[in-house]
C-alpha positions in Angstrom: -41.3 38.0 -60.0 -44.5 39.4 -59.7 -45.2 43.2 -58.2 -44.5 44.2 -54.8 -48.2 45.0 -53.4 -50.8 47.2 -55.7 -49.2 50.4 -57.7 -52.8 52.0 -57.4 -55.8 51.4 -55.2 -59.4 52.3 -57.0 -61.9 53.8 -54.3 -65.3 51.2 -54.0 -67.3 53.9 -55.7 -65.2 54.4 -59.1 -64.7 50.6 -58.8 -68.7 49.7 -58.8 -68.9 52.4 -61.7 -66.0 51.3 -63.5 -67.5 47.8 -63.0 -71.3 48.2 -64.0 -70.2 50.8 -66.8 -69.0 47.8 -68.2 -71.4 44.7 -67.7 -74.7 44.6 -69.0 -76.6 43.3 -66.5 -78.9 40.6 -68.2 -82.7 40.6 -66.9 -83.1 37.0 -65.5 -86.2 34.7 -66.9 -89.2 35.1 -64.8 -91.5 31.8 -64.0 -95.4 32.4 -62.2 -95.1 30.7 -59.2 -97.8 29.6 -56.2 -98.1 32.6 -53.5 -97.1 29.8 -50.6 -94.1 29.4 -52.2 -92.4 32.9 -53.1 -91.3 34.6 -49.8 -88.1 35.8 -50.0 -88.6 35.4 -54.0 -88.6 38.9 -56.3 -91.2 40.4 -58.0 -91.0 40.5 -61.9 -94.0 42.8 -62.6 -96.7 44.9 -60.5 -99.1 43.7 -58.6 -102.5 45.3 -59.3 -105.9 45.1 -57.1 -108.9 43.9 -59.1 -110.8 44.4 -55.9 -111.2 46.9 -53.6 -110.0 45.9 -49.6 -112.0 45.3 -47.8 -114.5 44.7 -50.6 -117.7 46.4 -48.6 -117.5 48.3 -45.0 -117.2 46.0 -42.1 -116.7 46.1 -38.2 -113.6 46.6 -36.9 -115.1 45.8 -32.7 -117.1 43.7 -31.6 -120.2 45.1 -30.6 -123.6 46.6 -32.5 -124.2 48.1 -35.6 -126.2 51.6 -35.7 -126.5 54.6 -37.3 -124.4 57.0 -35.2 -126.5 60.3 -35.6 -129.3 58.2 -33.1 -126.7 57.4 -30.5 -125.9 61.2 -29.9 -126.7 62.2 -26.2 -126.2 58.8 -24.8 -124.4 58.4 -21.4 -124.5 55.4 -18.6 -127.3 57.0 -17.3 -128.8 58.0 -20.0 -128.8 55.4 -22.4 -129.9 55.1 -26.4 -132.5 51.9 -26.4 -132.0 50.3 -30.1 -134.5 47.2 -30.8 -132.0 44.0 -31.8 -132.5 42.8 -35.5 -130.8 40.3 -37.4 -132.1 41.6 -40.9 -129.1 43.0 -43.4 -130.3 46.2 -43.5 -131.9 48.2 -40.1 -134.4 50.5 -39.6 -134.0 53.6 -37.1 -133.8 52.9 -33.7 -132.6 49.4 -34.6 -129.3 47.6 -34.0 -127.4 44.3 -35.4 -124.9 42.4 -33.5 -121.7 41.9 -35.1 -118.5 40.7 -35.2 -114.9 42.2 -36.1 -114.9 41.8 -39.7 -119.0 41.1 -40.6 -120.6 43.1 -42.9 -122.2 46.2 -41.9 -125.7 46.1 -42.9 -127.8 48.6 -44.9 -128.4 51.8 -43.0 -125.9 51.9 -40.5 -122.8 53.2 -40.2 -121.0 53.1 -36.9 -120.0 50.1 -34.5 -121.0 50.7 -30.5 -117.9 48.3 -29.2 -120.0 45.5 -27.1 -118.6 46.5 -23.7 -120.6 50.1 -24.0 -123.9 48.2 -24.6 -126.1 46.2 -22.1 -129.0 43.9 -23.6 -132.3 43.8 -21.6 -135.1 41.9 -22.9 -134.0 42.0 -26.5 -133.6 45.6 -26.7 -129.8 47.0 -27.2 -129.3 49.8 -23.9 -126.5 52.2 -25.4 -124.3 54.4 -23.3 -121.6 55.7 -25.4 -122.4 57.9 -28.4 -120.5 57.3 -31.6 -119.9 59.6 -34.6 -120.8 58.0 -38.3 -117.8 55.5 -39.4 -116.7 54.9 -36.2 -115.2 51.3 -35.0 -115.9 50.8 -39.1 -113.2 49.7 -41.9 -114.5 51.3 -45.1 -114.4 49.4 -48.3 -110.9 50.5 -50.3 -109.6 51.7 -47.1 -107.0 49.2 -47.2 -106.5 48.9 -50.8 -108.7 50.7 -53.4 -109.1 48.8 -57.2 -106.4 49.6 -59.1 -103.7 50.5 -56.7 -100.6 48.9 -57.4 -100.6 46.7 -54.1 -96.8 45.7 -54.6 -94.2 46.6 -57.3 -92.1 45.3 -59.4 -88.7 44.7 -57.5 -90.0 43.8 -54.4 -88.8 41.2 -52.1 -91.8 39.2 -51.0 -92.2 39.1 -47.4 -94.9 37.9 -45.1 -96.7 40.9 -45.1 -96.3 41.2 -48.7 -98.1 37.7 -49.2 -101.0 38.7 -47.2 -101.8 41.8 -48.6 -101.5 39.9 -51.8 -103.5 37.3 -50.7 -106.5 39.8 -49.7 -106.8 40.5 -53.2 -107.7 36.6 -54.2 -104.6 36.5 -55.9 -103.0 32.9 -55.5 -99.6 33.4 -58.1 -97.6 35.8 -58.6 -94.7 36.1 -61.4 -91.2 36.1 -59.8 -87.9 36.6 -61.0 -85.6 33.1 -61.0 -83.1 33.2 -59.1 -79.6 34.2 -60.1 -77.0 31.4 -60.3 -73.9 31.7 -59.1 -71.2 29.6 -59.3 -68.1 29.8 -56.6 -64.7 28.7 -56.3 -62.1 28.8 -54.2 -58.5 28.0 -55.2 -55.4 27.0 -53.3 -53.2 23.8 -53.1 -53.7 24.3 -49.1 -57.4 23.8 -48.8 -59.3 20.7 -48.1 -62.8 19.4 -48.7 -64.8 19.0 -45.2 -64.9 15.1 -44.1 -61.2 14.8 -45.3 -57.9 14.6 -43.6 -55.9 17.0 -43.2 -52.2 17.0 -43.7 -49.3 19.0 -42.9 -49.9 22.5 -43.8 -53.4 22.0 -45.1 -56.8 23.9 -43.7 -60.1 23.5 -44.6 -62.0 25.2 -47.2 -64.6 27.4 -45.0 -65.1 30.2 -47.7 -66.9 28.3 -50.3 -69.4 27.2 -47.8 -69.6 30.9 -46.2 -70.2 32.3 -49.8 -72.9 29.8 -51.1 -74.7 30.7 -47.9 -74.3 34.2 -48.5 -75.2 33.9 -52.0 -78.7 31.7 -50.4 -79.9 34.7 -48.5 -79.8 37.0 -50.9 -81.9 35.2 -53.1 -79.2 33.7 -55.6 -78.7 29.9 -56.2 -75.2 29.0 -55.6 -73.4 26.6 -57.4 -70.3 24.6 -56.2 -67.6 24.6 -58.1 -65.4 23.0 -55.6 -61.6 24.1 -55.0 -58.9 24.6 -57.7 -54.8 24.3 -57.4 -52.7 27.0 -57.6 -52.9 26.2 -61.2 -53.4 29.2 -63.9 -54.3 26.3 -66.6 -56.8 24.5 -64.0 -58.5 27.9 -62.6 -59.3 28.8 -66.7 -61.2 25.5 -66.9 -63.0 25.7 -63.8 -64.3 29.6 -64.5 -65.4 28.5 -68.3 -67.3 25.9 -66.8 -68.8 28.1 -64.1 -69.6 30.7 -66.6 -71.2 28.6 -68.8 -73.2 27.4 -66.3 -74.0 30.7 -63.9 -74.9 34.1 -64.2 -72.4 35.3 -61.8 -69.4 33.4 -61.0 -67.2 34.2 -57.7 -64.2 33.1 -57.0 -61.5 33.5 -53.4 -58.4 33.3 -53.0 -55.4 33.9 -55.4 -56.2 37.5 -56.0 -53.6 39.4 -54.3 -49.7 39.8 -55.8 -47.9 36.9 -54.7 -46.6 34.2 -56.7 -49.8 32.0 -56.5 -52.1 34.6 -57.1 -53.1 33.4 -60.5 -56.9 34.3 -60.5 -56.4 37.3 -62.2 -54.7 36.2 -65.3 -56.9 33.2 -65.6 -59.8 35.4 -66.0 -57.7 37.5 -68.8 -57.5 34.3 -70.7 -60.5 33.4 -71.1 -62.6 36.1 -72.1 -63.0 40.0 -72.7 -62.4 42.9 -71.5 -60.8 40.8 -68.3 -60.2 41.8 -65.0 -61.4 45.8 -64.5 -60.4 47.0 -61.5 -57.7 44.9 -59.5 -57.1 46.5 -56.0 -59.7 48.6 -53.9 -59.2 51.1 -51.3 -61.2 49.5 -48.6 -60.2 47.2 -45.8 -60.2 44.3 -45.2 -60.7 43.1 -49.3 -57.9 45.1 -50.5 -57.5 42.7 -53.1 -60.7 41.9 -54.5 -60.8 42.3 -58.4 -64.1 43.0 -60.8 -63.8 41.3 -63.7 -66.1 41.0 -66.6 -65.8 38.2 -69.4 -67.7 37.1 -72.1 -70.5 39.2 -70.7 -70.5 37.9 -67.5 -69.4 39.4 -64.4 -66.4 38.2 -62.4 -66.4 38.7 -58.5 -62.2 37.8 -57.5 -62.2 38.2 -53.3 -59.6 37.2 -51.4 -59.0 34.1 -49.2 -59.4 35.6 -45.8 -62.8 34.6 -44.1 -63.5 37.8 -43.2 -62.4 39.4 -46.2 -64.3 37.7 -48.4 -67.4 38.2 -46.2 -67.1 41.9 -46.8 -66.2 42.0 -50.5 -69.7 39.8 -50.8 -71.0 42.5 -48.7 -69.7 45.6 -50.7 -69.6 43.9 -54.3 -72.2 41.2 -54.4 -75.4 42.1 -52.7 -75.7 45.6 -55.1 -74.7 43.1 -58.4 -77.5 40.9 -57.0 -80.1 42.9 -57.1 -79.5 44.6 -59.8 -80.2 40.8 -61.6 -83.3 40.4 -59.5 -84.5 43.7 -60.9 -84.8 45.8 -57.2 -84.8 49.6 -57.5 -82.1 49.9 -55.0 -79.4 47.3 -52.6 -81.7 46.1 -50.0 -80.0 47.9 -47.2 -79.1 46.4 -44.1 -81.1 47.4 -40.6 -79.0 50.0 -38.9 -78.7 52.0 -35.3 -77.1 54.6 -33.9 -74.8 53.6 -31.2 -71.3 55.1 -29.1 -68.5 53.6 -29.3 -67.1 51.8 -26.3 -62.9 53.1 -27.0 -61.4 55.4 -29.9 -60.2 53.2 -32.8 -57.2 54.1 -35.1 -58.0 52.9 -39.1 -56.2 53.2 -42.3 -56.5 57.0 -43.8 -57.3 56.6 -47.8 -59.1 53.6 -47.5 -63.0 53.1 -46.3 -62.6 50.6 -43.3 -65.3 48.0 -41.8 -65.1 47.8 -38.4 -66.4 45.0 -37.0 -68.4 46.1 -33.7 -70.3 44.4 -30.7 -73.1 46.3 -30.7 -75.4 45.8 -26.8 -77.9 47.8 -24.6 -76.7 49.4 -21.5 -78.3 51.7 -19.1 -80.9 52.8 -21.8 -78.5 53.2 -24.4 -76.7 51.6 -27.3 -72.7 50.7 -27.4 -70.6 49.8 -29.7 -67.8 47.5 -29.0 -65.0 47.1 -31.8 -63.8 43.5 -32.1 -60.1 43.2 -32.0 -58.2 41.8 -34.9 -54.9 41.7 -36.4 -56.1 40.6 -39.9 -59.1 39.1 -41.7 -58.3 35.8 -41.4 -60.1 34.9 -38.5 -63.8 34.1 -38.7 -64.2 34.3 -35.3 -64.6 37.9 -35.4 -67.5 37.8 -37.7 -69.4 35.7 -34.7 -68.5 38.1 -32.1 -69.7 40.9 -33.9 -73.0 41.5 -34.6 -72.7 44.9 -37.1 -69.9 46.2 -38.9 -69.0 50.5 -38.6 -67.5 52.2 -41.8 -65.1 54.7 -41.3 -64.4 57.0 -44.4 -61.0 57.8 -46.3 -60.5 60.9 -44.4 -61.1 59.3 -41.1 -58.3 58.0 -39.4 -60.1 56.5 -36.9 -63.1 56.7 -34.7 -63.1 58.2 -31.0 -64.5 57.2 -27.9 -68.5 58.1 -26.8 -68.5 58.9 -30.9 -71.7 58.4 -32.3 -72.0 55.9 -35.0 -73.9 54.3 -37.6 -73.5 50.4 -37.7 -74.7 48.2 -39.9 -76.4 44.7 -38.6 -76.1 41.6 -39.8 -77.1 40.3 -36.2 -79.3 40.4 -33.0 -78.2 43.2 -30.8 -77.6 41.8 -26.9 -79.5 43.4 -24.0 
């Protein structure tokens, strides 16, 4: 007989320090990679500017280049008369046409936009006065040689390669990307594009997990599904830790008779399972485990539990790997909750929430569910709201925090 339910719940906070007090996170290999083919990739060292950006002053308008000081006084009635020249450097009273991002030539400093200039018979008529640097991007204004344009740690977005790019940089070194094998257990589930029979249900966590594991950055690795089988689940972890740098498993994690994850990972390597049994819900009973160096991710089989033990447990192990200063955190917004909601005191709670625009302001709608079981909840909701051990609950018009992992409606 095995216990009836958990003797002692560890609070997510002592569990992640608990967890990483233990594991040695391993710096993963790095590989120099083409700039068109990084975004979303990490970045394994600084990026440093060789060049100052822009690299000389340039126009920001459209319009004519001029030394301000001999536009003072100028009005629509009064205009400055510059003589057009198309030399690189101008003499006074003389203007150059250009365009937004030409060189400024030698002796000016300020852009009249075009729309405050006339041109009569090859003279530039000026009615707007400008003061020196005006209209005008100086060099280093963006970046200045030897600013570090991008650290180490960084997730490369589209911004991020442009920037880079400015600087005539065409590779960057990038950290690889974590592997991480997952596998689900249970003599109920079933491959996708089989039959089911009596009693059987497909295997949607493994497919929910790898894509999880995708957008953060990791490379998953299918392990496929194991029986309720302590012998069979040993095998399948050695070969996923021999072959990953992270393994996760789900399913077979709580206290029931088939819930033989646990003592599979005790066989095969130390210290074992860590912390069995977190004061959160849902993903009560999720287990950290670390063997053989490695760390151990055990959520359970619920959809939706296993969603937010990736959420809580994963994403900050993941980028620790990828060498990021901190867990990418997710976009949030302050919303009020549609009705009062009653949650489990001692435990931190993720409520799933609609979150929509109405009347200029932002609600939040909590999702109804009985368990974590059903997925559909997940697609519903569009943010999740965590309620703290001492809360019991949330009340109605409360202001909230939610996290997104979706659009918000309206």
């Amino acid at each position: 007989m095995r216990l009836k339910g958990f003797q002692k719940l560890t609070s997510i906070d002592d569990a992640l320090q608990k967890f990483f007090a233990v594991l040695e996170i391993k710096r993963l290999k790095t590989a120099t990679v083409s700039l068109d083919s990084v975004l979303n990739r990490v970045l394994a060292e600084n990026v440093v500017a060789e060049v100052d950006v822009p690299r000389f002053d340039r126009s920001a308008v459209d319009g004519y280049a001029v030394e301000a000081e001999e536009t003072v006084g100028a009005t629509q009635f009064k205009p400055k008369i510059f003589l057009l020249t198309d030399k690189n450097r101008i003499a006074a009273k003389e203007a150059k046409q250009v365009w937004t991002g030409n060189q400024l030539p030698e002796g000016a400093n300020a852009v009249v936009m075009l729309e405050n200039t006339k041109l009569v018979k090859g003279k530039i008529h000026v009615w707007s006065q400008v003061t020196p640097g005006e209209n005008v991007s100086r060099k280093g204004e963006d970046i200045q040689k030897g600013d570090v344009a991008a650290q180490a740690g960084t997730r490369l977005k589209p911004q991020h390669l442009g920037l880079i790019a400015a600087l005539g940089i065409d590779k960057v070194k990038v950290f690889d990307k974590p592997k991480i094998a997952v596998l689900t257990t249970g003599d109920e589930l079933v491959e996708l594009g089989n039959k089911l029979k009596e009693g059987q249900i497909f295997d949607i966590n493994k497919l929910v997990l790898c894509a999880l594991c995708r957008d953060i950055g990791g490379e998953p690795l299918d392990l496929g599904i194991a029986e309720d089988d302590v012998d069979e689940i040993s095998e399948r972890l050695r070969i996923g830790l021999g072959q990953s740098d992270v393994m996760i498993t789900s399913g077979g994690t709580s206290v029931g008779g088939s819930d033989l994850v646990p003592d599979a990972v005790n066989r095969i390597g130390k210290p074992g399972v860590i912390v069995h049994g977190i004061a959160m819900r849902p993903a009560m009973p999720t287990a950290l485990a670390v063997a053989n160096g490695k760390p151990i991710l055990i959520l359970p089989g619920n959809p939706v539990a296993a969603i937010i033990g990736f959420e809580v447990f994963a994403r900050p192990l993941i980028c620790r790997f990828l060498g990021m200063k901190r867990v990418e955190p997710r976009l949030s917004v302050q919303a009020k909750m549609t009705r009062g909601i009653t949650t489990s005191l001692g435990r931190r709670n993720f409520v799933r929430v609609r979150v929509f625009r109405q009347n200029g302001e932002l609600l939040a709608e909590p999702i109804s569910a009985r368990g974590s079981s059903m997925i559909s909840t997940m697609t519903k909701a569009n943010g999740y709201v965590i309620v703290p051990e001492n809360r019991e609950g949330l009340e109605e018009k409360e202001s909230v925090s939610v996290q997104l992992f979706d659009i918000v409606e309206g």
